[in-house]
ROGU-738277 format. One record per residue (C-alpha): x, y, z. Coordinates in Angstrom, 1 decimal, padded with zeros to 4 digits. Example, Ala and Ser with C-alpha at 12.3 -4.5 7.8 and 13.67 -1.06 7.14 Angstrom:
BEGIN
xx:012.3 | yy:-004.5 | zz:007.8
xx:013.7 | yy:-001.1 | zz:007.1
***
This chain:
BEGIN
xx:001.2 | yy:001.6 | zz:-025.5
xx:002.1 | yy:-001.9 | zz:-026.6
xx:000.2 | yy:-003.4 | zz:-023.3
xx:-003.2 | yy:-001.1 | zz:-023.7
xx:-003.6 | yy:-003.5 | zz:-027.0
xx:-003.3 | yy:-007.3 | zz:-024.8
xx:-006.0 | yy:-005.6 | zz:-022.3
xx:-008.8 | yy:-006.8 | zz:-024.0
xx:-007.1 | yy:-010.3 | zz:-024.8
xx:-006.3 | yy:-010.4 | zz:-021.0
xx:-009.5 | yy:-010.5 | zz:-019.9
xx:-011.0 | yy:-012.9 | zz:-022.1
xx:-008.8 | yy:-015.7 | zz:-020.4
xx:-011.2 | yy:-018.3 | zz:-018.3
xx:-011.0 | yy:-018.0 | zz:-014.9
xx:-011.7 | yy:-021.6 | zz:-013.8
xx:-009.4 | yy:-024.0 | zz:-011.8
xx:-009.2 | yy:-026.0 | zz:-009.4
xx:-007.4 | yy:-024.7 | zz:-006.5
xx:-003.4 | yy:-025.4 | zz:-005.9
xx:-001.7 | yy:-025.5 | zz:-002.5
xx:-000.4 | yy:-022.0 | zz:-001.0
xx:003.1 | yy:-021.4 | zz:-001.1
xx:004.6 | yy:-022.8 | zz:002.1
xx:005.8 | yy:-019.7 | zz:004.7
xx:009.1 | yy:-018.5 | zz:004.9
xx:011.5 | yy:-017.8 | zz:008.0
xx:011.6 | yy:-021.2 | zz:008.9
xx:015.8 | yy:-022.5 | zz:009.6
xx:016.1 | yy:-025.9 | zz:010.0
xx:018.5 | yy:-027.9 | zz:012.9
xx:022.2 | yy:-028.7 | zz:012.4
xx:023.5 | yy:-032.3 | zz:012.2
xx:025.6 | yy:-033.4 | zz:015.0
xx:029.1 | yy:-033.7 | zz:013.8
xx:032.1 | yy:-035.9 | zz:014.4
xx:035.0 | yy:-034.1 | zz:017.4
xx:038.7 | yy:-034.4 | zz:016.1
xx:039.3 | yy:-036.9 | zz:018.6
xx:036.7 | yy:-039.3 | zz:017.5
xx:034.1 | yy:-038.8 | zz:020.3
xx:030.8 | yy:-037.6 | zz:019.0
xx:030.2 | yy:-033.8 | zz:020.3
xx:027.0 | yy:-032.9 | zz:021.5
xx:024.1 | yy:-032.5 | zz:019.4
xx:023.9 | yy:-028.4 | zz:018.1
xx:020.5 | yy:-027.2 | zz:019.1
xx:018.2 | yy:-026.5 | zz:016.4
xx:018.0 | yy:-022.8 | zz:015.0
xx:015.3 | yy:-021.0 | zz:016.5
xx:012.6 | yy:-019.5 | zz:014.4
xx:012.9 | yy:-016.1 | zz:013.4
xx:010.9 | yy:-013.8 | zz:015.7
xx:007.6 | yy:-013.0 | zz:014.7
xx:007.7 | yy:-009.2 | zz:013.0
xx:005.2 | yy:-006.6 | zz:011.9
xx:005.2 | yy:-005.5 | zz:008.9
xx:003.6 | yy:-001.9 | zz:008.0
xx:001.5 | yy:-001.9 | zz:004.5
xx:000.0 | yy:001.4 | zz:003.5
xx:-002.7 | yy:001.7 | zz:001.1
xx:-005.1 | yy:004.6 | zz:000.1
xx:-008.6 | yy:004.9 | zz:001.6
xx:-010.4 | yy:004.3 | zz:-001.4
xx:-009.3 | yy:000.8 | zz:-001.2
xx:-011.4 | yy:-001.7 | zz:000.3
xx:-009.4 | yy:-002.8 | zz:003.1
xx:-011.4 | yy:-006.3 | zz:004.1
xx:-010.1 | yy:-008.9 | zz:001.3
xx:-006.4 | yy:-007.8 | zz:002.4
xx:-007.4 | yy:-008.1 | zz:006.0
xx:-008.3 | yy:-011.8 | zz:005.3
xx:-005.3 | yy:-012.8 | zz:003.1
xx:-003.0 | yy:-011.3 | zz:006.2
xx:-005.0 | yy:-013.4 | zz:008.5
xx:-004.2 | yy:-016.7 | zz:006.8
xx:-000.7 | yy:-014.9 | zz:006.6
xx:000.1 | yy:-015.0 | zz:010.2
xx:-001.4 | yy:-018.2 | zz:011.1
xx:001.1 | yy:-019.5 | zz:008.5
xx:004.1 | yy:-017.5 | zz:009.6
xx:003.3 | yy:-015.8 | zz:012.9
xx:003.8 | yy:-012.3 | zz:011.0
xx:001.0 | yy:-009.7 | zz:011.5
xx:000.3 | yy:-007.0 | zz:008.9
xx:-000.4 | yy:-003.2 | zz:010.0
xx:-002.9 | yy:-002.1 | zz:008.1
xx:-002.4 | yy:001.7 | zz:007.4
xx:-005.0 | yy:003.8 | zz:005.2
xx:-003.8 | yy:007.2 | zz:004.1
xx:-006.2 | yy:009.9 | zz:002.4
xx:-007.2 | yy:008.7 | zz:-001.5
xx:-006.9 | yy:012.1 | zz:-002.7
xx:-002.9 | yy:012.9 | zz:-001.3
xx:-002.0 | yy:009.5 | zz:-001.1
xx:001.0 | yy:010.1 | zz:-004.3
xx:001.9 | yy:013.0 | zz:-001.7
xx:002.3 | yy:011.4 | zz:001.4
xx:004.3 | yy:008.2 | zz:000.0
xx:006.5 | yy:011.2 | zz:-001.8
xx:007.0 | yy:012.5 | zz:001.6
xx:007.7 | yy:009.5 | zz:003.8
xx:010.5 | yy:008.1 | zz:001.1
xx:012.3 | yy:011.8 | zz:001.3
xx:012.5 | yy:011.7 | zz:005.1
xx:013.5 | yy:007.7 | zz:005.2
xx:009.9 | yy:006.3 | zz:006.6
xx:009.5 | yy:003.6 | zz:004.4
xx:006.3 | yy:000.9 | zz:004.7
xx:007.2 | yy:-002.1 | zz:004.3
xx:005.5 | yy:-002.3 | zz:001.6
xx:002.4 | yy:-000.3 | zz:-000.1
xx:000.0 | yy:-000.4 | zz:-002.9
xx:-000.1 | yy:001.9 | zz:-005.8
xx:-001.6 | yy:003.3 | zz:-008.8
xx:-000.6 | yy:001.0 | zz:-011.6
xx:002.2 | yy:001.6 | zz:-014.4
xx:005.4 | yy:002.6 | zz:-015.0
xx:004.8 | yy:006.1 | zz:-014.8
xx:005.1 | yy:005.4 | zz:-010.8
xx:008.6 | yy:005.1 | zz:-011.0
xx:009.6 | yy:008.3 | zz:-011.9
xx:008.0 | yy:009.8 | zz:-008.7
xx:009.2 | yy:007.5 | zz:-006.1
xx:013.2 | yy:006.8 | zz:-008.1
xx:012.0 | yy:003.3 | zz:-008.2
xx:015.9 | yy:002.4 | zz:-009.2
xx:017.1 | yy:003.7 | zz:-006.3
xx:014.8 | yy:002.9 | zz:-004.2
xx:012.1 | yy:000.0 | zz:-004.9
xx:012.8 | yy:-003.7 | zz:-005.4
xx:013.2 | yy:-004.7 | zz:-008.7
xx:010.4 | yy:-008.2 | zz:-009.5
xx:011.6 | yy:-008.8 | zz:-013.7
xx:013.6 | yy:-012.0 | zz:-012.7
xx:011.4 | yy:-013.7 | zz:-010.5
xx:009.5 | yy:-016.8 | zz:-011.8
xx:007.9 | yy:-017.0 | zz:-009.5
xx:005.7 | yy:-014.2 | zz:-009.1
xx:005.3 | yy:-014.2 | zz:-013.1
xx:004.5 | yy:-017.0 | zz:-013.8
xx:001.0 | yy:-016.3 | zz:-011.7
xx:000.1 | yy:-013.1 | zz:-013.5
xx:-001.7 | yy:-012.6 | zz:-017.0
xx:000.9 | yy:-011.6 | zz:-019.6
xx:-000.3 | yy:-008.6 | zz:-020.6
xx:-000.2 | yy:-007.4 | zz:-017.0
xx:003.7 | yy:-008.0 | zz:-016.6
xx:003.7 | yy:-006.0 | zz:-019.8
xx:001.9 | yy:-003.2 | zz:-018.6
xx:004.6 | yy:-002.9 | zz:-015.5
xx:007.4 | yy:-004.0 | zz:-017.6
xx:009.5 | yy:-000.3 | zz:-018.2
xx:011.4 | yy:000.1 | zz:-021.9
xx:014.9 | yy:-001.2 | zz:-019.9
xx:012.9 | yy:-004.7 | zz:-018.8
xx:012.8 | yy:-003.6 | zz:-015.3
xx:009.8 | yy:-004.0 | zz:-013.1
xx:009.0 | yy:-002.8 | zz:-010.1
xx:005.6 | yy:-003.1 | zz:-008.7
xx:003.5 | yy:-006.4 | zz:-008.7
xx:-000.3 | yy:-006.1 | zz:-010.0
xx:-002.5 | yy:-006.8 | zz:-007.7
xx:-006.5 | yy:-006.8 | zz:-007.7
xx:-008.6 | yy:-006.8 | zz:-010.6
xx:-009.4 | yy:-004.9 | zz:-014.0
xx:-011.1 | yy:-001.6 | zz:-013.0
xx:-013.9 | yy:000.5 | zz:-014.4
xx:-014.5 | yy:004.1 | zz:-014.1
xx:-018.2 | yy:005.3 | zz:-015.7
xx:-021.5 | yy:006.5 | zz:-014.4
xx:-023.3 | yy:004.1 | zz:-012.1
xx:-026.3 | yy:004.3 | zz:-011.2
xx:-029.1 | yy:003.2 | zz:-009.4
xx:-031.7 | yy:000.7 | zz:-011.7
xx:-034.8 | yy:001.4 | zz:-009.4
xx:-034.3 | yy:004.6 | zz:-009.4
xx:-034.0 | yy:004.8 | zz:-013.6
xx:-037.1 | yy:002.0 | zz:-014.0
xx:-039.5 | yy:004.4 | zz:-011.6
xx:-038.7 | yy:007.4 | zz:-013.8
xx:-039.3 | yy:005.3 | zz:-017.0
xx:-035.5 | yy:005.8 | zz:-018.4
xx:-032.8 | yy:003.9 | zz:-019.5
xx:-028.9 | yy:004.4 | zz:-020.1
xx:-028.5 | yy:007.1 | zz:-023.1
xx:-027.2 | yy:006.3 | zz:-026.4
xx:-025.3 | yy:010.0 | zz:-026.3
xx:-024.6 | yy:012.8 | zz:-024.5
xx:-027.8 | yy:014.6 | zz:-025.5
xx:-029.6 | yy:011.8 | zz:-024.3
xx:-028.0 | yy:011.6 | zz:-020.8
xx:-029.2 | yy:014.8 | zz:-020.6
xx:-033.0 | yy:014.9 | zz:-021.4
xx:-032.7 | yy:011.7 | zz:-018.8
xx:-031.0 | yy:013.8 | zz:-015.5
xx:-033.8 | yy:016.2 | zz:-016.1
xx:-036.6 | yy:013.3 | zz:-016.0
xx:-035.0 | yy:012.1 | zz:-013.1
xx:-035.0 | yy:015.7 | zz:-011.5
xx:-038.7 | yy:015.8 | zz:-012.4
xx:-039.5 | yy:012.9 | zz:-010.6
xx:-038.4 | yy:014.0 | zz:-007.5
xx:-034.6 | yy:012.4 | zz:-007.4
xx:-031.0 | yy:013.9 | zz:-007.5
xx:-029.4 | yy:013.0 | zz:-011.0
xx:-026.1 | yy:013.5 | zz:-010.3
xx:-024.0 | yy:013.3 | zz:-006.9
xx:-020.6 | yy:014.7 | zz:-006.9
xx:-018.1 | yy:014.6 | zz:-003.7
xx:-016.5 | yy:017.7 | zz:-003.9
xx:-015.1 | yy:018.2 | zz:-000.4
xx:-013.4 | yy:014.5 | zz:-000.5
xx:-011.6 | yy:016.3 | zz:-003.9
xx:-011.1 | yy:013.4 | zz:-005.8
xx:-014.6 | yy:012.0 | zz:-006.9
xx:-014.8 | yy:014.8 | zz:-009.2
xx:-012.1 | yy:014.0 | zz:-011.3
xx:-013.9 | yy:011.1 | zz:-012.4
xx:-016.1 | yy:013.1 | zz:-014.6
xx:-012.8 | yy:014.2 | zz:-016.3
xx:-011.0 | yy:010.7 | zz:-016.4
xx:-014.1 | yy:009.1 | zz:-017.9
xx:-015.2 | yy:012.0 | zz:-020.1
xx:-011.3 | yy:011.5 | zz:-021.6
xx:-011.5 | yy:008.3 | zz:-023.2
xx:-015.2 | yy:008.9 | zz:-024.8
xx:-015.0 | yy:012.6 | zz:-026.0
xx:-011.3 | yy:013.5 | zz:-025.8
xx:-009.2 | yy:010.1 | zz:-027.0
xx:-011.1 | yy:009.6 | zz:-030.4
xx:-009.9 | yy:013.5 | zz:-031.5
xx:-006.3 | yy:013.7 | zz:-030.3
xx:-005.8 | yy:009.8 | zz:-030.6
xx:-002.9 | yy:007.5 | zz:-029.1
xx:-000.6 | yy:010.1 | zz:-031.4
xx:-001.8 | yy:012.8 | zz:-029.8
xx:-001.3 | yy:010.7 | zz:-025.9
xx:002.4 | yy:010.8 | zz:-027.4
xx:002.7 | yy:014.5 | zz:-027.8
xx:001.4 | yy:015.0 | zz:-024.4
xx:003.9 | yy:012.8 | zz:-022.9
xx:007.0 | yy:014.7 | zz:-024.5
xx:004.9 | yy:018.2 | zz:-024.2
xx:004.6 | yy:018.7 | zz:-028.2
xx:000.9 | yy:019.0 | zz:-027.3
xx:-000.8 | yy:021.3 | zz:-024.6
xx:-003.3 | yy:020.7 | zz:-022.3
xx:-004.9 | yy:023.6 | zz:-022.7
xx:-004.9 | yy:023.8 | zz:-027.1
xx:-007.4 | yy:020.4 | zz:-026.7
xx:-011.0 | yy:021.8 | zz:-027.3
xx:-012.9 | yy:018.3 | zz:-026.7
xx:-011.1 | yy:018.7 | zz:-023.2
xx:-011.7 | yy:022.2 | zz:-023.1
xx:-016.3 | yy:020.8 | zz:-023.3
xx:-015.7 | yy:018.8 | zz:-020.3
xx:-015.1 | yy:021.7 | zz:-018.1
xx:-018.1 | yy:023.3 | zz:-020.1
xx:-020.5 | yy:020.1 | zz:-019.8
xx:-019.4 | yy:019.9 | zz:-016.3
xx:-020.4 | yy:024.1 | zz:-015.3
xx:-023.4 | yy:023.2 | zz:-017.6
xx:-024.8 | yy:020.5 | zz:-015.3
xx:-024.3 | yy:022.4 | zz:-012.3
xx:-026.4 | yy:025.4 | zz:-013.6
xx:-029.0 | yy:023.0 | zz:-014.9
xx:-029.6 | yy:022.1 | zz:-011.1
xx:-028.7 | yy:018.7 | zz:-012.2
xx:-026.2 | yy:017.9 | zz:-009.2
xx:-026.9 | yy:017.6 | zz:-005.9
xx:-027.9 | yy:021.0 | zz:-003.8
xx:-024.3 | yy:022.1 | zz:-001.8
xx:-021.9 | yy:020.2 | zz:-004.1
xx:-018.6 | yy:021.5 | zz:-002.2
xx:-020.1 | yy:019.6 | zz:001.2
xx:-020.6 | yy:016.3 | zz:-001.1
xx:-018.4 | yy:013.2 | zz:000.5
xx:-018.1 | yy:009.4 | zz:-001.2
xx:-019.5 | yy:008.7 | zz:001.9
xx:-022.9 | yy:010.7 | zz:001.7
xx:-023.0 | yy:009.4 | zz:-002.3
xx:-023.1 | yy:005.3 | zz:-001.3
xx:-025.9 | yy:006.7 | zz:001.4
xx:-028.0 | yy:008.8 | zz:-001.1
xx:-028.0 | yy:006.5 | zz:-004.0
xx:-028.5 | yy:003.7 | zz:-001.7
xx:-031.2 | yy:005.2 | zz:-000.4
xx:-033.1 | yy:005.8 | zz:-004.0
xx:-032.6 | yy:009.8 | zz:-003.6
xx:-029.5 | yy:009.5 | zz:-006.0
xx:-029.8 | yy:008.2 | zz:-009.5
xx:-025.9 | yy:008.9 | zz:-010.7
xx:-022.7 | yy:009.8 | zz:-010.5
xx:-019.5 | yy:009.5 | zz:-012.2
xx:-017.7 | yy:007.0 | zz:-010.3
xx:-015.2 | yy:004.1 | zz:-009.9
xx:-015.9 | yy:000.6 | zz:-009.1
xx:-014.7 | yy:000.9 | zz:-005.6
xx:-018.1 | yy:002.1 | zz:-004.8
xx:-019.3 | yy:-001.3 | zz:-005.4
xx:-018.1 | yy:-003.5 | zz:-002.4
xx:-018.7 | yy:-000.3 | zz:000.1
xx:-022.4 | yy:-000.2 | zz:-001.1
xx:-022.3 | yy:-004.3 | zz:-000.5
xx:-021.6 | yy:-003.0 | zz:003.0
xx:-024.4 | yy:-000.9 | zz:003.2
xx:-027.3 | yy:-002.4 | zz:001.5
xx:-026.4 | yy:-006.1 | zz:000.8
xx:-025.0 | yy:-008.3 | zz:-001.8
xx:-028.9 | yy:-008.7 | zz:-003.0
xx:-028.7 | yy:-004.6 | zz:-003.4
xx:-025.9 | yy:-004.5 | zz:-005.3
xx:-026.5 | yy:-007.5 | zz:-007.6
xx:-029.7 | yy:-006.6 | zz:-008.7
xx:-029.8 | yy:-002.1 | zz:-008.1
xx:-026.4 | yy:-001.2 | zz:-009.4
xx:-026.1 | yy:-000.3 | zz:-013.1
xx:-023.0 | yy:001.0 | zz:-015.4
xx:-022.9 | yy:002.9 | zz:-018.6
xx:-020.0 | yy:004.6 | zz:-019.9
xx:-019.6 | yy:008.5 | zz:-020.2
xx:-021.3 | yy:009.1 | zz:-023.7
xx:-020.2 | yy:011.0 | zz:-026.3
xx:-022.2 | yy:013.0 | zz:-028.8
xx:-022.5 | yy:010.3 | zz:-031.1
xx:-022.9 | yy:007.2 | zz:-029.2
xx:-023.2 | yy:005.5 | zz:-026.4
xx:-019.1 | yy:006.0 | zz:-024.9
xx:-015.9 | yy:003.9 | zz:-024.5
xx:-016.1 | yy:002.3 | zz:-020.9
xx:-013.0 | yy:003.4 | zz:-018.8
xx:-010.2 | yy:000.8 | zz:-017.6
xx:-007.9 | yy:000.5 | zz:-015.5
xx:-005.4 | yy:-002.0 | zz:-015.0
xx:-004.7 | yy:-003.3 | zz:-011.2
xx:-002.8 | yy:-001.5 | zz:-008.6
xx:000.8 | yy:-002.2 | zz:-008.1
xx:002.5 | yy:-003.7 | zz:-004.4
xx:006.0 | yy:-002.2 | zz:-004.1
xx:008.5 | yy:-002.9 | zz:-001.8
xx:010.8 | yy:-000.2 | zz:-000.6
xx:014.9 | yy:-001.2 | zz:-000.7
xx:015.6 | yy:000.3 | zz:002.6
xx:012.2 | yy:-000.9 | zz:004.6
xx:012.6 | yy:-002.4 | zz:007.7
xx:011.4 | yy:-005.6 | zz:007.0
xx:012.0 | yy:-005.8 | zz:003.0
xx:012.6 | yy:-009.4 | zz:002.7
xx:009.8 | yy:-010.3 | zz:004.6
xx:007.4 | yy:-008.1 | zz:002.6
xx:009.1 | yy:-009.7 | zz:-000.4
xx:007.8 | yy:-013.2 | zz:000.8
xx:004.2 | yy:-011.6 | zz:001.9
xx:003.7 | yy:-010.6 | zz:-001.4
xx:004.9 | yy:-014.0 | zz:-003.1
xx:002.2 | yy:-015.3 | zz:-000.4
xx:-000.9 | yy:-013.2 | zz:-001.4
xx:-000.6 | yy:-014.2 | zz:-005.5
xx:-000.3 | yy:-017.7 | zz:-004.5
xx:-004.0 | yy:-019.7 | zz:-006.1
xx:-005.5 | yy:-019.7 | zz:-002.6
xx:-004.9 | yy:-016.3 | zz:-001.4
xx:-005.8 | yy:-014.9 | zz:-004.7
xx:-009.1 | yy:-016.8 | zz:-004.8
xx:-010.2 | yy:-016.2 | zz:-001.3
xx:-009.4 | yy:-012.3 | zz:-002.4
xx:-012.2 | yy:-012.5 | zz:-004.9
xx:-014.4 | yy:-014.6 | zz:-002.8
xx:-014.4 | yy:-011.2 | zz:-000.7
xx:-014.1 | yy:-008.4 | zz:-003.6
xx:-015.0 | yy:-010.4 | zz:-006.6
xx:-013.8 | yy:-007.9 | zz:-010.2
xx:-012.5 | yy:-009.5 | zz:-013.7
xx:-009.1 | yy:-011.6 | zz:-012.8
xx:-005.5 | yy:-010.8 | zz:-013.8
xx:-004.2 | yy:-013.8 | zz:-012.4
xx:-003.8 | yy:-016.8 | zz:-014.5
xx:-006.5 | yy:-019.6 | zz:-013.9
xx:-008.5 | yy:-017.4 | zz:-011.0
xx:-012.0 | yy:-018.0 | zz:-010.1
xx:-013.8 | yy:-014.8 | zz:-009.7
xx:-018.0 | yy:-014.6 | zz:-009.0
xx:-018.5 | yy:-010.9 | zz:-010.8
xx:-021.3 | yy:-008.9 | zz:-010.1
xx:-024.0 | yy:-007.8 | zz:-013.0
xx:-022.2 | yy:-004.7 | zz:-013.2
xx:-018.8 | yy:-005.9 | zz:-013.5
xx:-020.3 | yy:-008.3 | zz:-016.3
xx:-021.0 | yy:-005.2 | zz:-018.3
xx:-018.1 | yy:-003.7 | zz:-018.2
xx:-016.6 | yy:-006.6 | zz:-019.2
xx:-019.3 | yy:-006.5 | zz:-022.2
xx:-017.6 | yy:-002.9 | zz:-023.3
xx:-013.9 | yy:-005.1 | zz:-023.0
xx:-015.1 | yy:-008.0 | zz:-025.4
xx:-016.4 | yy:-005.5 | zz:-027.8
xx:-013.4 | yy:-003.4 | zz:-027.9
xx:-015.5 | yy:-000.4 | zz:-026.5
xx:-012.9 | yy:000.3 | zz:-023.7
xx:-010.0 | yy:001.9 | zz:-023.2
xx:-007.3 | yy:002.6 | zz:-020.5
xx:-007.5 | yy:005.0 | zz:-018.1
xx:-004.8 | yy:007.9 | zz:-019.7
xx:-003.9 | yy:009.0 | zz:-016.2
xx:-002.2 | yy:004.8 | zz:-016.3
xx:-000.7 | yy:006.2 | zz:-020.1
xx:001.0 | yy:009.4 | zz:-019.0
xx:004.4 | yy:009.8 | zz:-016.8
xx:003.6 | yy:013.4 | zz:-015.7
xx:000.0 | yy:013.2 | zz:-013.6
xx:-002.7 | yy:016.1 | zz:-013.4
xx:-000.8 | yy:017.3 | zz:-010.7
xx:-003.4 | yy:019.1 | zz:-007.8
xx:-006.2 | yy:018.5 | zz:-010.1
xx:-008.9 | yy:018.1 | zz:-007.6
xx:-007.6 | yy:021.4 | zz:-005.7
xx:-008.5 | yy:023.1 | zz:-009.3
xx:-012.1 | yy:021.5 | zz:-009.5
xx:-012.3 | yy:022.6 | zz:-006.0
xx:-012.2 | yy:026.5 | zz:-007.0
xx:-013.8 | yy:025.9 | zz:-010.4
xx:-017.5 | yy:024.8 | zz:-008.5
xx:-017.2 | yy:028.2 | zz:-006.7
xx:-016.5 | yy:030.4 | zz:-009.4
xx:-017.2 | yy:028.4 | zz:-012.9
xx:-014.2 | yy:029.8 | zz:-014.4
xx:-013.6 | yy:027.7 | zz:-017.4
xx:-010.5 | yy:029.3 | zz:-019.3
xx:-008.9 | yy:029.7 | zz:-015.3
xx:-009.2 | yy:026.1 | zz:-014.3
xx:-008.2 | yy:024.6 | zz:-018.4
xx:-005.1 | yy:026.9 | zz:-017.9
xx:-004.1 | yy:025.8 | zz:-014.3
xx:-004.9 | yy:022.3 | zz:-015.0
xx:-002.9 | yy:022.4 | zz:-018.3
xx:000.2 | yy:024.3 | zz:-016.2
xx:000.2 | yy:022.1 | zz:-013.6
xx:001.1 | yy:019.0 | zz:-015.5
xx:003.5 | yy:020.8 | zz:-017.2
xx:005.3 | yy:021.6 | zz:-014.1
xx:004.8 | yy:017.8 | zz:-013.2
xx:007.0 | yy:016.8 | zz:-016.3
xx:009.6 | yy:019.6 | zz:-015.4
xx:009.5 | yy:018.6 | zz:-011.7
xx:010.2 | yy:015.0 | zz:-012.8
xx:013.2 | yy:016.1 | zz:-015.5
xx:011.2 | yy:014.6 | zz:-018.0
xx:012.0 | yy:015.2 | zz:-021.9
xx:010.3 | yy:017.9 | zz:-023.4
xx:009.5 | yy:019.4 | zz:-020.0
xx:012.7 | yy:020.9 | zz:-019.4
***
């Protein structure tokens, strides 16, 4: 809990600097000296080592993730080294699956990027199986502080490697769309609201949700947590969840999420078909004007770059919290993904060195050149969007809080197969008690205390 408190401190740090050389490439041997025969004659001169052979090195990521600002830091990679990187997206929503399932039948990536924590390691046996970063200067001394101690577990081991930028969940929204239909962000839920029913009168979708790609509509939950749920149960009650002194299911402010959430839908206030709704379709729609909201991470924000422009994006794109009944709402954070290393990959040592490559200044700047977000690198230039600027407002003013999913060793386990079923049949009590049962079974399935 300790590293939820330096998040706000960490992102206060100035992000100016001049720029420092990369770190030189690796895999280079150099030539032996000729040496002396017994008999006094000098032998011939031993042929320099040859370079290591070029290799390619496999690094998996989920396809939420913007793939372009990696694709440019491997570029300058293999010019450097003569490596290549093989760039392999796997679905968002089972990506914790699939990762489970290639390190039980020995397929290891290289390396791959994951959801940020400690709580990781339980999944994927990260001491029998990950490289372990806590002695390496190198790599620390290039990362905020309160980042290493976010990924630092209670036995000083650490192993994953932040990597990226502070996160946002919320609602964002489209600003045309809002000033047209002569409303702005609420000040509570109530409010929120009286404005998706403005919006609907004037002709546009209020909400958008991506029920067939499963896991946009967790968001709504995620976010909803830190405004309506966290300020009842607390960071005490966080810690009875995490030992299983405290159900799921026996938490009535998460209990009115499922309620608000059936509540919108039969207010007409999402879109019309929500279980053929795709990320995809939402960038298009709100793009578009025909979408004013959804509940959403800030991965949405390069991919709409892609579609409508930098000019779009700067100027259309809006971000308010998930309000609560009193106020305004706690902004949801999220520290940076995590690269990890398996043991037993094929080219480990190599993927150790890529890694040390992609923090160094340059690589890390030209990474927010291309996805710009609030830096948690020391002395890192980053150009952030409007947007990210007021998130960043919420951080300053202590109206943010991390993510609990990043707070929690057992995960909602198949949560977005439960949201699935619960648009078709509504069934409030059905999907609290599945959703509650599932984690539970997460904790026992990982031998966790108080699960057993």
């Amino acid at each position: 809990m300790k590293a939820m408190n330096h998040v706000k401190k960490a992102v206060r740090l100035t992000t100016l600097c001049s720029m420092a050389a990369a770190l030189a490439a690796c895999g280079q041997t150099g030539g032996g000296t000729p040496a002396a025969s017994p008999g006094g004659n000098q032998a011939p001169a031993t042929a320099p080592a040859k370079p290591k052979s070029p290799v390619t090195l496999s690094f998996v990521i989920a396809n939420t993730v913007d793939a372009a600002p990696f694709q440019k830091i491997f570029q300058e990679y293999e010019k450097k080294t003569g490596n290549k990187v093989e760039l392999q997206a796997l679905p968002g929503g089972d990506f914790d699956n699939m990762i489970k399932t290639r390190f039980s039948t020995g397929d290891f990536p290289d390396l791959f990027l994951m959801q940020p924590g400690t709580k990781q390691n339980v999944k994927l046996r990260a001491e029998e199986t990950l490289r372990e970063w806590s002695g390496d200067a190198d790599v620390w001394s290039r990362v905020i502080p309160s980042m290493k101690e976010f990924q630092t577990t209670s036995a000083g081991k650490i192993y994953g490697v932040p990597f990226g930028a502070t996160g946002a969940y919320g609602v964002f929204y489209n600003k045309e769309v809002f000033k047209k239909a002569g409303v702005e962000p609420p000040k509570n839920y109530a409010d929120l609201i009286e404005i998706a029913k403005k919006l609907k009168a004037s002709g546009v979708v209020p909400f958008y949700e991506g029920v067939k790609d499963g896991w946009p509509a967790q968001i709504f939950y995620l976010t909803g947590w830190v405004s309506n749920v966290d300020p009842a149960i607390k960071d005490a009650g966080v810690a009875k969840l995490e030992k299983n002194e405290l159900k799921l299911a026996d938490i009535p402010e998460l209990k009115d999420l499922f309620v608000k959430s059936k509540q919108l839908k039969e207010l007409g206030l999402y879109q019309d078909n929500t279980l053929a709704g795709t990320y995809d379709e939402l960038q298009n729609r709100m793009g578009e004007g025909k979408v004013a909201m959804a509940f959403m991470l800030d991965g949405i924000i390069p991919q709409m770059e892609k579609k409508f422009g930098k000019d779009f994006v700067s100027n259309q794109i809006g971000f308010f919290p998930f309000p609560s009944a009193s106020d305004a709402g706690t902004a949801m954070i999220t520290p940076p993904n995590q690269l990890m290393v398996p043991t037993k990959a094929k080219h480990a040592a190599e993927a150790a060195e890529l890694i040390k490559f992609m923090i160094s200044p340059e690589m890390v700047n030209l990474y927010y050149q291309n996805q710009p977000g609030i830096p948690i690198f020391q002395n890192a230039t980053s150009e952030l969007y409007p947007v990210q600027k007021t998130v960043k407002t919420f951080i300053d003013s202590g109206k943010a809080k991390v993510n609990v999913q990043n707070r929690l060793t057992p995960t909602f386990a198949d949560f977005q197969k439960t949201l699935q079923t619960f648009f078709i049949d509504g069934d409030v009590d059905k999907a609290l008690k599945e959703f509650s049962g599932n984690y539970e079974k997460d904790g026992k399935a990982k031998r966790l205390p108080g699960f057993e």
